[in-house]
N, C-alpha and C positions, 0 to 999 in steps of 0.2 A: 336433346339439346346439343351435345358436345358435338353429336354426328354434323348436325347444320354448320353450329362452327366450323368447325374441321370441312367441312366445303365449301363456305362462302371463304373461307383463308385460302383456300388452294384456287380460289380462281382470280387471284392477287387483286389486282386496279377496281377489276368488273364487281370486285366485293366490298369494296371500301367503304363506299358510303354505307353497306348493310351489317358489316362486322362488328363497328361499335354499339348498333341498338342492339344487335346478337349478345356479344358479351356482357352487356345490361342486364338482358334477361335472362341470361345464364346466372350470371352474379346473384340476383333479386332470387331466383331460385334457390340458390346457394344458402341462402341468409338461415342462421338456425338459432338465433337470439329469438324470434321472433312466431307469435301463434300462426299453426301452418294457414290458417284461412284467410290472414293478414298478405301469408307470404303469395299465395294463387294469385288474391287479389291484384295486389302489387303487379306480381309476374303478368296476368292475364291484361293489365290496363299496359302494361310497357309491350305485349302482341298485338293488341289493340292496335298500336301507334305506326306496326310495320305495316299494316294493310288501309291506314287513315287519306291518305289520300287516294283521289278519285281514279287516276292514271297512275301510271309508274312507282307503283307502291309494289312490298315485300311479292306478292301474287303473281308479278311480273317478272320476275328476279327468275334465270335460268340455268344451269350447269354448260360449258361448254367443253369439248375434248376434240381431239384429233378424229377419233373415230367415232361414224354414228351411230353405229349400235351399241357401242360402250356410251354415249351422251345418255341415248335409250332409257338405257337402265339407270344412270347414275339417275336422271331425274325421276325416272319413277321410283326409286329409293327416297330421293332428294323431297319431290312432294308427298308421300307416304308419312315421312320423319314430320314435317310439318303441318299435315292434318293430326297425327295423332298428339303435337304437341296443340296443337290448336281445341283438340276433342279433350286434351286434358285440364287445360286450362276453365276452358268452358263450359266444359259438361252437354254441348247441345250439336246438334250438325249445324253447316254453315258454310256454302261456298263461297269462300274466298274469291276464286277466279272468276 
């Protein structure tokens, strides 16, 4: 989770609108007052919400850099991080894209 953070922040403007559902769900992760299956759930309906719409949702969202084989990689880190946050939450496969 923190990794995504930490990228949708460094791509300033282009991460705006996805940084505060990010930290949302970072936060709802966080939470430890609370039974862990409470907490997934929670977590899992606020990931939910990134990929809810039909277009231009979280699945869409990309890294960009100077160079392209440094892009390359970031995003295949970048979606890697995100499938396995998505496999965790849900427990099931699931293309996104």
């Amino acid at each position: 989770m923190a990794e995504l953070v930490a990228a949708v922040t460094q791509e300033g403007r282009r991460g705006a609108f996805w940084l505060p559902r990010l930290r949302d769900l970072q936060d709802a992760l966080g939470v430890e007052d609370r039974p862990a299956g409470q907490i997934l759930t929670d977590a899992a309906t606020l990931e939910d919400l990134l990929y809810a719409a039909p277009r231009d949702n979280f699945a869409d969202f990309y890294l960009l850099t100077v160079d392209p084989q440094q892009r390359a990689e970031q995003n295949r880190r970048f979606t890697a991080a995100a499938e396995t946050l998505h496999a965790a939450l849900s427990g099931r496969d699931q293309d996104r894209g």
